[in-house]
C-alpha positions in Angstrom: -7.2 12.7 -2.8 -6.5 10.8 -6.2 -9.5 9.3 -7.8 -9.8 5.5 -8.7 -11.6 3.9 -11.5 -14.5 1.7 -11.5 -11.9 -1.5 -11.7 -9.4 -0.2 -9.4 -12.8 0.1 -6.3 -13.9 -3.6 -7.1 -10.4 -5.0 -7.0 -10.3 -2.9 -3.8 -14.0 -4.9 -2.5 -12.0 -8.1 -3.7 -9.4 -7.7 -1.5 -8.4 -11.0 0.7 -8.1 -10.6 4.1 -4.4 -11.0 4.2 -3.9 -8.6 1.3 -6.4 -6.0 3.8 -4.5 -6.4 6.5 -1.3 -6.1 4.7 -2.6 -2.8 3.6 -3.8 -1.2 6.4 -0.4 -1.6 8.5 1.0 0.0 5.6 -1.2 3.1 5.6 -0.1 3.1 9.6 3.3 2.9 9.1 2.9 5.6 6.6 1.1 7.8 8.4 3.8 8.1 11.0 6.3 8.6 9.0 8.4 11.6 9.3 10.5 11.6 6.0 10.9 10.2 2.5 13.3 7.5 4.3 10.2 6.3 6.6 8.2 6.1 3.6 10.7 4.4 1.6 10.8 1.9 4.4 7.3 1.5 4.9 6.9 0.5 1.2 10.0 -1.9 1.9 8.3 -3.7 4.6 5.3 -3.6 2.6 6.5 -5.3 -0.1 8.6 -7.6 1.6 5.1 -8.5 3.8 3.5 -9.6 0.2 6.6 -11.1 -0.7 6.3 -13.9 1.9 2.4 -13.7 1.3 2.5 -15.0 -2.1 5.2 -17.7 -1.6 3.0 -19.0 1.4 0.3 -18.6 -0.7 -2.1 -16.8 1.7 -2.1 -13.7 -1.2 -2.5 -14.1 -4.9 -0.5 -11.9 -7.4 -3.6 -9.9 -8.1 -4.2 -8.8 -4.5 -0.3 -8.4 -4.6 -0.7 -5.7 -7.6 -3.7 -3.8 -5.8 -1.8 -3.3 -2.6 0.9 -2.7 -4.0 -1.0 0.3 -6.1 -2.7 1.3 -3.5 0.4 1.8 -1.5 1.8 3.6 -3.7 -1.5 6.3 -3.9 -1.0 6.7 -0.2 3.2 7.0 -0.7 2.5 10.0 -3.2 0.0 11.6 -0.2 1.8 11.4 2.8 4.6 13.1 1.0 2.7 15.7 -0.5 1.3 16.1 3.1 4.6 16.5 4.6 6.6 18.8 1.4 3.5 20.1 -0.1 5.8 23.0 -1.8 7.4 19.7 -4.0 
């Protein structure tokens, strides 16, 4: 698992609810996906889902960034899970 720094837990605790639930249908998509291409699509929709978040103004760019790092943490670990040789 890849450690996080103090900043990176409160923004984390900070989360709006949007931006949480944004995130955690991420981590589900991700962790069914079978292959970098259902990774690289769960990111897509992921970023897409914020996308529309921040222009309806339900997210703000900060919660945007988290996510969007957080996301990326979990990418990086469900494809070490599946190729852990890579």
């Amino acid at each position: 698992m890849i450690g996080r720094s103090v900043h990176e837990n409160v923004d984390l605790v900070l989360l709006g609810d949007v931006a949480k639930t944004i995130l955690a249908r991420a981590k589900e998509r991700l962790a069914c996906a079978g292959g970098k291409l259902k990774i690289d699509e769960a990111k897509e929709n992921c970023a897409n889902s914020l996308d529309q978040a921040i222009l309806a103004g339900s997210c703000t760019l900060q919660d945007a960034t988290t996510v969007k790092r957080e996301l990326k943490k979990a990418a990086l670990e469900r494809h070490s899970e599946l190729n852990p040789f890579d």
